[in-house]
C-alpha positions as CSV (number, residue, x, y, z in Angstrom):
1,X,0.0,0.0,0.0
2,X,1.6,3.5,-1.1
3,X,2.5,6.3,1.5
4,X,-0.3,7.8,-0.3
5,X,-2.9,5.9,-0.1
6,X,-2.3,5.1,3.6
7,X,-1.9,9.1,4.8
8,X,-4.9,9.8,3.1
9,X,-6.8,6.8,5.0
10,X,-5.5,8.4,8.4
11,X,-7.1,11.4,7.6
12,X,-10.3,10.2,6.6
13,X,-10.4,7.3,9.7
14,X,-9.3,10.8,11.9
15,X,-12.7,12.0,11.5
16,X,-15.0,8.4,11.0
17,X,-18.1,10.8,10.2
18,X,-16.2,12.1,7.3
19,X,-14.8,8.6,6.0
20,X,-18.3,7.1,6.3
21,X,-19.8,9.8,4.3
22,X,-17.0,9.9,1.7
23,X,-17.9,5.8,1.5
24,X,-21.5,6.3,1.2
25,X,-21.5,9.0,-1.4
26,X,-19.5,7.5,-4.6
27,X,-20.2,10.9,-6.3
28,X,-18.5,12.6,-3.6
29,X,-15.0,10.5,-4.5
30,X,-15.7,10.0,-8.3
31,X,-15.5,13.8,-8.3
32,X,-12.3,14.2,-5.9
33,X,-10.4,12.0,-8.1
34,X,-11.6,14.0,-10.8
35,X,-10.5,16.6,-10.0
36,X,-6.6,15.1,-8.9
37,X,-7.0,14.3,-12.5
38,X,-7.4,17.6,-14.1
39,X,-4.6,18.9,-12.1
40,X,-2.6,15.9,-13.4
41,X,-2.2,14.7,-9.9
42,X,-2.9,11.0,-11.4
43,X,-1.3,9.3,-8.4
44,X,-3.8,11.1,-6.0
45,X,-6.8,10.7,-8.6
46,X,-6.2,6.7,-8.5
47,X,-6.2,7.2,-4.6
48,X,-10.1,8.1,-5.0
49,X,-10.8,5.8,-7.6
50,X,-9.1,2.9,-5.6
51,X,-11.5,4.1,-2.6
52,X,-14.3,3.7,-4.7
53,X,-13.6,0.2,-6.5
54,X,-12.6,-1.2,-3.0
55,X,-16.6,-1.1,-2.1
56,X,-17.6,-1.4,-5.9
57,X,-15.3,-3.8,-8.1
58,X,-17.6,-2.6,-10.8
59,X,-17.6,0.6,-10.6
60,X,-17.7,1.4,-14.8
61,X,-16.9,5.4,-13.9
62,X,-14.0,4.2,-11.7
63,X,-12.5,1.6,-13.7
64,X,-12.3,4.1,-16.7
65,X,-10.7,7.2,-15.1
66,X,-8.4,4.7,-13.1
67,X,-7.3,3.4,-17.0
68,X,-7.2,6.6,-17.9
69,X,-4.9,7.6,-15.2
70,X,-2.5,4.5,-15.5
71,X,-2.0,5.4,-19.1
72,X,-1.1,9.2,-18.4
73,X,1.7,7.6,-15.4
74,X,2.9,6.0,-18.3
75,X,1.2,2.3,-17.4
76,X,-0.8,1.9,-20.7
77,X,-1.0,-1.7,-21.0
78,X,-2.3,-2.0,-17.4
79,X,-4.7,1.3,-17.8
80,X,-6.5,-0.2,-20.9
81,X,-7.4,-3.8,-18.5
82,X,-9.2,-1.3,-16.6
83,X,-11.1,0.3,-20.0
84,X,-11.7,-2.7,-21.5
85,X,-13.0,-4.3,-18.1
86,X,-15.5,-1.4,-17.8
87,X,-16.8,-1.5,-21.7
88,X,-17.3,-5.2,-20.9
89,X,-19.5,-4.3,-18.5
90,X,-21.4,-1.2,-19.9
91,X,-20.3,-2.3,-23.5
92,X,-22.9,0.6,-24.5
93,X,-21.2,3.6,-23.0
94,X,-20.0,5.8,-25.3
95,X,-17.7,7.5,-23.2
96,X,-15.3,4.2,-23.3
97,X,-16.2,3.6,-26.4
98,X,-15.0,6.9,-27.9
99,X,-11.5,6.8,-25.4
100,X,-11.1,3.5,-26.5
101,X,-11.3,3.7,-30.3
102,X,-9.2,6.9,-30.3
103,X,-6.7,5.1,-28.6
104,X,-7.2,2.0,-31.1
105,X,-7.0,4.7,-34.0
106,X,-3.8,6.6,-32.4
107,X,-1.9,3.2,-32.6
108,X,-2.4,2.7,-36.2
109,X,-5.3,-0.2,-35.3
110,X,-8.0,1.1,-37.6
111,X,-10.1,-1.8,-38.2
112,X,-10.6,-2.2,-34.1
113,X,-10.9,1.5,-34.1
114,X,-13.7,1.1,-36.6
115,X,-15.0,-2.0,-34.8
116,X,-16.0,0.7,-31.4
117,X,-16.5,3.9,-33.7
118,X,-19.7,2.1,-35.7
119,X,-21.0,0.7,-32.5
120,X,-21.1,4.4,-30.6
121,X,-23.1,5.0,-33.9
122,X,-25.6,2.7,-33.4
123,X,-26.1,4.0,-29.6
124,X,-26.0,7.5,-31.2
125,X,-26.4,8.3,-35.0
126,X,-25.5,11.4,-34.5
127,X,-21.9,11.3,-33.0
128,X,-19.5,14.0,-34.4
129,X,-16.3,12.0,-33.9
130,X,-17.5,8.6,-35.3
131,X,-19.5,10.4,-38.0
132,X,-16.3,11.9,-38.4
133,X,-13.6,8.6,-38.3
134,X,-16.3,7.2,-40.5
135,X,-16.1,9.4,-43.2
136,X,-12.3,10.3,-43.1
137,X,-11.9,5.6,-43.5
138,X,-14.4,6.0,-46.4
139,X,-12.6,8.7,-48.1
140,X,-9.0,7.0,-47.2
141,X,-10.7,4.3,-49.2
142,X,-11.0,6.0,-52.1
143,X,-14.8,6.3,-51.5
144,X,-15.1,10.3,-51.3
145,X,-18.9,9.6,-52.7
146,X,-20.2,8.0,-49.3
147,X,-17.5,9.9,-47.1
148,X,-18.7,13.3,-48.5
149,X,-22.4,12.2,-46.9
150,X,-20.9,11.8,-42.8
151,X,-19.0,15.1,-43.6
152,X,-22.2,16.7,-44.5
153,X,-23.8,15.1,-41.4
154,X,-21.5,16.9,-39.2
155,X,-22.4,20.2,-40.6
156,X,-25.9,19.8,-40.0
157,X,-25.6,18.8,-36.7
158,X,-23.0,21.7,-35.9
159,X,-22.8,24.1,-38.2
160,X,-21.2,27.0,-36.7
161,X,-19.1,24.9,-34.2
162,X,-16.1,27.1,-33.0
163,X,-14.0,23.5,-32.7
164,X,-10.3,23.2,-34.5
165,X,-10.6,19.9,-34.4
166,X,-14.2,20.2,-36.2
167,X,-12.8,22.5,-39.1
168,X,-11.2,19.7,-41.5
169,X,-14.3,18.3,-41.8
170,X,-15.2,21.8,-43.3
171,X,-12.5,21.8,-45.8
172,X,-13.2,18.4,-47.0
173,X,-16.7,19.1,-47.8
174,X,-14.6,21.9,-50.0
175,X,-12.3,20.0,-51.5
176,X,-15.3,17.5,-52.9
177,X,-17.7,20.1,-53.4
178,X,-16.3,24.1,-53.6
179,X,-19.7,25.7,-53.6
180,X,-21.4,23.4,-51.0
181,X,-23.2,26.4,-49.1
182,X,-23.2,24.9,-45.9
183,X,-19.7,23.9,-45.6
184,X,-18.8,27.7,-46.9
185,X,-21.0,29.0,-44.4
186,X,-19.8,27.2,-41.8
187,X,-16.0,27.9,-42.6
188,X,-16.9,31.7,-42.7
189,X,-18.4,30.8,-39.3
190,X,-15.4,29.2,-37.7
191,X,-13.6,32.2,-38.2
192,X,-15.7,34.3,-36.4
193,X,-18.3,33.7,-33.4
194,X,-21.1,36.2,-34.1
195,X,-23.7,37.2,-31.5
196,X,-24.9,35.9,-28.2
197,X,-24.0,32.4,-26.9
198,X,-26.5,29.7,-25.2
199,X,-25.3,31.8,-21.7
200,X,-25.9,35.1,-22.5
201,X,-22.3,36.1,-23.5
202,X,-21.5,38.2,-26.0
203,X,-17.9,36.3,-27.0
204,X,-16.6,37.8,-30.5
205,X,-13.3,36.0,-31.5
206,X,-12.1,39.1,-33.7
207,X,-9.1,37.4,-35.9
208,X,-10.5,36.8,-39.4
209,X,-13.9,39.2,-39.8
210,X,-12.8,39.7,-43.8
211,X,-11.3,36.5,-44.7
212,X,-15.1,35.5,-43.1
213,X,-16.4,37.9,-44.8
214,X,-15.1,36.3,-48.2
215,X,-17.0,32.9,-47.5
216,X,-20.6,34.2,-46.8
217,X,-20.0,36.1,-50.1
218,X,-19.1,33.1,-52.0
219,X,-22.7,31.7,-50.8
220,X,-24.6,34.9,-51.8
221,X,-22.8,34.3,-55.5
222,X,-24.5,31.4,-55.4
223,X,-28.0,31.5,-53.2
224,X,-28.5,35.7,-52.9
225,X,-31.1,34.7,-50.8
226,X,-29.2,32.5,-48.3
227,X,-30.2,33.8,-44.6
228,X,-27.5,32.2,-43.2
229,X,-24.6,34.0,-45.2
230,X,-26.7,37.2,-45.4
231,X,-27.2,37.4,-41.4
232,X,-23.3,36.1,-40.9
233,X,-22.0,38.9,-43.3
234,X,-24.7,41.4,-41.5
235,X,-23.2,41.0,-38.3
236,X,-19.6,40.5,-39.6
237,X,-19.9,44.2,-41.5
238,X,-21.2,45.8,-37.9
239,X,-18.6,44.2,-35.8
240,X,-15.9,46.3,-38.7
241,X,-17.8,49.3,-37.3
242,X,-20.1,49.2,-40.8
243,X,-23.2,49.6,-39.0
244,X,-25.3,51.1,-42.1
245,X,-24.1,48.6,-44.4
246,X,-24.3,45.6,-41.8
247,X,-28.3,46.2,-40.9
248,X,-29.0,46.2,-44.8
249,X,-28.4,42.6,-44.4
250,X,-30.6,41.7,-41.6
251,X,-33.4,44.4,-43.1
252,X,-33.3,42.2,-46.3
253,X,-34.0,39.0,-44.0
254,X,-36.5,40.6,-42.7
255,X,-38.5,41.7,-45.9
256,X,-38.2,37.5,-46.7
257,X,-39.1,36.3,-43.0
258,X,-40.9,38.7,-40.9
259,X,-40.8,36.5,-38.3
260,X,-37.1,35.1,-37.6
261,X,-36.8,35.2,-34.1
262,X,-33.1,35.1,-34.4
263,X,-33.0,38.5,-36.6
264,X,-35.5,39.7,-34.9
265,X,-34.0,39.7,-31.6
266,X,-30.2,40.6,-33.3
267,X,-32.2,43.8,-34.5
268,X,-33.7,44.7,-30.9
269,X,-30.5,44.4,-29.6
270,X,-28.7,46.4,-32.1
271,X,-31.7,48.9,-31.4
272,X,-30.5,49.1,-27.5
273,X,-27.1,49.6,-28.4
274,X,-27.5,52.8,-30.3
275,X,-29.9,53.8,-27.7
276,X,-33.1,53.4,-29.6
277,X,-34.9,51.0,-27.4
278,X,-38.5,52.9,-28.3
279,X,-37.6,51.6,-32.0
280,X,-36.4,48.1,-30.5
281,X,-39.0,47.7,-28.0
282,X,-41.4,45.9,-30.6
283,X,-38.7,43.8,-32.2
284,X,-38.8,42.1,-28.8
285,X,-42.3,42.2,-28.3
286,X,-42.8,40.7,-31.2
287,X,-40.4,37.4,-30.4
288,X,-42.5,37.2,-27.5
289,X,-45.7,36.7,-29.1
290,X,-44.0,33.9,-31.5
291,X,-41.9,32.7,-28.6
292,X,-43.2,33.3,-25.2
293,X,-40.2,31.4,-23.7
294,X,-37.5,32.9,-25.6
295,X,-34.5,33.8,-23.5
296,X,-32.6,36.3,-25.4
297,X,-35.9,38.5,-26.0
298,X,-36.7,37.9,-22.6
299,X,-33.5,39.3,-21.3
300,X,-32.7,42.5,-23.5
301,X,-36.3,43.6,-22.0
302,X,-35.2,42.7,-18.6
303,X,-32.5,45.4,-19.8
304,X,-34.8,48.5,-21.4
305,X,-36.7,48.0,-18.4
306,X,-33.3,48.5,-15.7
307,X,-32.8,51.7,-18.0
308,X,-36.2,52.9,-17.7
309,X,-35.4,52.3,-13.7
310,X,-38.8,49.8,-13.4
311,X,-36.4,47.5,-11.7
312,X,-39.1,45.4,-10.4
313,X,-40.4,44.4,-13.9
314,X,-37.1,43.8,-14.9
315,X,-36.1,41.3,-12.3
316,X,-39.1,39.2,-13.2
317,X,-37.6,39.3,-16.9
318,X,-34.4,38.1,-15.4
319,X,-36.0,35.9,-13.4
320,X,-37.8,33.9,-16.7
321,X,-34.5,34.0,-18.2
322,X,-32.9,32.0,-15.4
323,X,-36.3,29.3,-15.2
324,X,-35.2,29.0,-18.8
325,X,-31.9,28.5,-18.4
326,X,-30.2,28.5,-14.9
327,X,-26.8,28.8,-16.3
328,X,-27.3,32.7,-17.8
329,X,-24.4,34.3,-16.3
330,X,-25.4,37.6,-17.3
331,X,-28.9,37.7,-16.2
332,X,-28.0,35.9,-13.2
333,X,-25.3,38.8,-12.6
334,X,-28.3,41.4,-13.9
335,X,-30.2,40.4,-11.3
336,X,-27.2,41.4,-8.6
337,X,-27.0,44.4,-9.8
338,X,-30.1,45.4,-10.2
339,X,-31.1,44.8,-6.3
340,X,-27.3,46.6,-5.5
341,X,-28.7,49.5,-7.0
342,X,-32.0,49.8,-6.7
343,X,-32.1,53.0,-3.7
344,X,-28.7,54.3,-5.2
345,X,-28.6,57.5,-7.8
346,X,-27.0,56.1,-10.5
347,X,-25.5,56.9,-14.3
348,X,-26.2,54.5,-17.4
349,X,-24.8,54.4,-20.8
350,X,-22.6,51.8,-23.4
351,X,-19.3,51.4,-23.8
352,X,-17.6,51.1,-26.9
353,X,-14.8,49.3,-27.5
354,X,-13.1,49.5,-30.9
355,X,-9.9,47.9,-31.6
356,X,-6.6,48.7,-34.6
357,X,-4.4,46.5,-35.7
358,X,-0.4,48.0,-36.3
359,X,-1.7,49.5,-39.5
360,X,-4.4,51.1,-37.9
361,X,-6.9,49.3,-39.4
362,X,-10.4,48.5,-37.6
363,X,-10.6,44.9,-37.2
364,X,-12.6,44.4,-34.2
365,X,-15.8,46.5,-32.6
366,X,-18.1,45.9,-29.8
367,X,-20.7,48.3,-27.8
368,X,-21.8,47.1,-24.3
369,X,-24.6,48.3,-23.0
370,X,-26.6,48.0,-19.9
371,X,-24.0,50.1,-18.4
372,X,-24.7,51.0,-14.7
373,X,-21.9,53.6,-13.2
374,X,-22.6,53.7,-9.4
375,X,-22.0,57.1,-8.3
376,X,-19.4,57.7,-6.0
377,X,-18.2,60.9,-5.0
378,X,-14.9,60.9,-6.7
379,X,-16.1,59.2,-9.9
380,X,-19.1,61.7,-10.2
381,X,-16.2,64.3,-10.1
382,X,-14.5,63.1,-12.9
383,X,-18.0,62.3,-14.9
384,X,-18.4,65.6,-14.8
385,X,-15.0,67.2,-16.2
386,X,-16.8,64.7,-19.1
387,X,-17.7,67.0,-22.6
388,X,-21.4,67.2,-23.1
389,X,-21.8,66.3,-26.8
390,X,-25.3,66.9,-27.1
391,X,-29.0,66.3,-25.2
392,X,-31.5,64.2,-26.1
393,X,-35.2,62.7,-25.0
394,X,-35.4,59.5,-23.6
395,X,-38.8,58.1,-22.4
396,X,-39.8,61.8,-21.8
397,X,-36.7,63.0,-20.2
398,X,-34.2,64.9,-21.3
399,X,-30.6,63.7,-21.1
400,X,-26.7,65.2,-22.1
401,X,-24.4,62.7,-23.3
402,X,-21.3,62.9,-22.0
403,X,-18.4,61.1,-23.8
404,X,-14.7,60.2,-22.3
405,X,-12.6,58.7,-24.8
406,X,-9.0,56.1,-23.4
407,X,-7.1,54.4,-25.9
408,X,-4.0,52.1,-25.0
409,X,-1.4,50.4,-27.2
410,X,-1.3,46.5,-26.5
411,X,2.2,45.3,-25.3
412,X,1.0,42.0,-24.5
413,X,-0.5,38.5,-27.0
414,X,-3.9,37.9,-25.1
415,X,-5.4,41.4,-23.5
416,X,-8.3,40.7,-21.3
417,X,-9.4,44.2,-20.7
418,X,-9.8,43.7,-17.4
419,X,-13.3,42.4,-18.5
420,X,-15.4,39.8,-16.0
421,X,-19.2,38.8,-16.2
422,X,-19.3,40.6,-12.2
423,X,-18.1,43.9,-13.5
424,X,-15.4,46.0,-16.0
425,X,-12.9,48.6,-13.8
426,X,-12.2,51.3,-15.6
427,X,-9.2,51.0,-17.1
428,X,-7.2,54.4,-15.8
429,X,-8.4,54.7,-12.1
430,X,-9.6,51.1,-11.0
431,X,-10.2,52.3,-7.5
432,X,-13.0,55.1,-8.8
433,X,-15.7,53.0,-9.7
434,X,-16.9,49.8,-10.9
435,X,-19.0,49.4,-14.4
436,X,-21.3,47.0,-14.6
437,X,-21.8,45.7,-17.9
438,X,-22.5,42.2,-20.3
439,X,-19.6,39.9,-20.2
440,X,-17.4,39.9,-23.1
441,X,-13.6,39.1,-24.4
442,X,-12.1,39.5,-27.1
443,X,-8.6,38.7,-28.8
444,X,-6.0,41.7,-29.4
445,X,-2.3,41.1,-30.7
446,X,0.9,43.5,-29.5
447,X,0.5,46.3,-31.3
448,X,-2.5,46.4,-31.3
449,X,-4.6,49.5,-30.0
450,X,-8.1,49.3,-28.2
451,X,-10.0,52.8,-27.5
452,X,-12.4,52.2,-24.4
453,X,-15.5,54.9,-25.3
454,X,-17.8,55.6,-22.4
455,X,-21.3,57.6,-23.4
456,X,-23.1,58.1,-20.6
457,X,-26.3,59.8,-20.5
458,X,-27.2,62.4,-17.3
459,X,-30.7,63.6,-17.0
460,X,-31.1,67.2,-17.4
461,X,-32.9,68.7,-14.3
């Protein structure tokens, strides 16, 4: 018995409470060895696992991460027993099945590999990496005909997945057939991650907007009508700060399906951002009455109504959100801030963040908004040194905007921006105040220069 092994027993028999829960609850040490695991602490991980299979020889989740951990300590023979001992007793789960044919495939064994892949098939049709090893055997083969089909079965199951290791699979389709309009589509698409992800994030991967660009046009050569290329380029164009020209896009999608939900609600939002919510306002509404359950509509009217300060109204937006789906970091954070400030005077705006490449060229653009300043005494101060750039009417009030303009030169690869889904410190005086804001990143290369534009609107007494 390892040192190990036996110092973690006299911790766990220290407290027999403790050691008869950790017994009792196999999730409890499944996930502690998991974890040992990610942090490459294999050693400790088969520690849990061992705890675990002592009670229950058969553990199947055991047995696999203990394999799994034997082979990364360099064991391999021994670590695939334990695999193969747990496929022979869920010979179903597709899980071992997938570890177990890449593992086949990676040591040259393609018929065995093939033996697992076409059997996670038939427990799921719809599996990207056997649909995949499939398809890449057939074309290996010689038999592109039949391998072209899996490759096209992958791009209807993901079409816009943001996955290296997905791409090839778009570049085949390519190779066979050049103007396939999905597979363009969906190489424009890996290029660039447009619009709001399943948890409310706005996450815009900034490296390739033209050579995206390029794609979706190569579809509209062939389908002008394609919505797919025509809302992809849209969004693509207003990212590169072409607003006007983006929007002609989604207005043309529009005119040949009034009722898109997913244009719909890009439109809204785009409506918010330019401060225009009475103009977006029925954009959302009108999601709503084609889907009453519809998250992202849901939440950009829990934000018009924050702005309109009817905080109540728009917790029970945020709320719905969250029934919908629990993991919406945004709303969930919404909802924080919202009850913080709720009783406290407060600022709100966007913030704009545009970004240059070395040759000063535009090649990334995002506005935030839902942007909640609270007002403390020596931010206030400097809001007000601020320029007033001109008033306007909002909901009956009249407002200045007030503009403050920071740009900084990138030194580093990866620049964060000092961005979090709890809050964005201004970037010059992080002690002043805290700006509350949708979660977003982006990626910026040394040389690069981002200019952080705050508008922020003050109500005219």
């Amino acid at each position: 018995m390892s040192m190990i092994y036996l110092l973690v027993l006299i911790i766990l028999f220290s407290s027999p409470m403790a050691f008869a829960d950790l017994i009792d609850d196999r999730d409890l040490l499944l996930e502690q060895g998991l974890k040992f695991f990610g942090v490459q602490k294999y050693k400790d991980a088969i520690v849990s696992f061992d705890a675990i299979l002592e009670f229950e020889p058969d553990n199947v989740d055991a047995l696999f991460n203990k394999g799994k951990a034997l082979e990364q300590l360099g064991n391999g023979d021994e670590g695939m027993s334990y695999v193969k001992k747990a496929l022979e007793i869920e010979p179903d789960n597709v899980d071992v099945l997938t570890y177990l044919s890449a593992e086949l495939a990676k040591s040259g064994m393609l018929e065995e590999a093939m033996i697992h892949y076409e059997r996670i098939l038939e427990v799921e049709p719809d599996n990207v990496d056997a649909l995949g090893f499939k398809g890449d055997e057939l074309v290996r083969s010689d038999n592109n005909k039949d391998g072209l089909v899996y490759f096209k079965r992958i791009l209807e199951i993901e079409p816009y997945k943001i996955d290296s290791s997905k791409i090839p699979y778009f570049d085949k389709v390519l190779e066979m057939e050049p103007d396939n309009v999905d597979a363009l589509n969906a190489k424009g698409s890996s290029m660039v991650m447009l619009g709001r992800s399943e948890a409310g994030n706005t996450v815009i991967f900034i490296d390739r907007l033209d050579d995206a660009i390029t794609y979706f046009d190569r579809v509209l050569e062939i389908e002008p009508d394609n919505v797919d290329a025509l809302f992809n380029k849209g969004r693509a164009l207003v990212q590169l700060d072409k607003s006007d020209e983006g929007m002609s896009y989604v207005e043309k999608i529009l005119e040949m399906e009034p009722d898109n939900v997913d244009v719909l609600t890009y439109k809204a939002d785009e409506l918010l951002r330019v401060d225009k919510s009475e103009e977006g306002i029925p954009y959302l509404e009108r999601v709503l009455e084609i889907e009453p359950d519809n998250a992202d509509a849901l939440f950009l009217k829990g934000l018009v109504l924050s702005n309109q300060g009817r905080f109540h109204e728009a917790l029970s937006h945020y709320d719905q959100v969250l029934q919908i789906n629990p993991k919406h970091i945004v709303a969930e954070e919404n909802v924080r801030v919202v009850l913080k400030t709720i009783g406290h005077k407060k600022f709100d705006g966007f913030l704009d963040v545009k970004i240059h490449d070395s040759q000063d060229k535009l090649v990334g653009h995002l506005r935030i908004n839902n942007l909640t300043i609270l007002n403390h005494t020596i931010g206030k101060n400097l809001i007000d040194e601020w320029p007033v750039t001109k008033v306007i009417t909002r909901n009956g009030q009249d407002f200045e905007v007030l503009q403050h303009e920071k740009s900084k030169n990138v030194k580093v690869d990866l620049y964060s921006g000092g961005a979090a889904h709890y809050g964005i410190k201004y970037p010059y005086s992080e002690e002043v105040w805290i700006i509350y804001a949708n979660y977003w990143m982006y990626r910026v290369h040394e040389g690069d220069t981002v200019t952080f534009v705050y508008t922020l609107f003050r109500p005219l007494a």
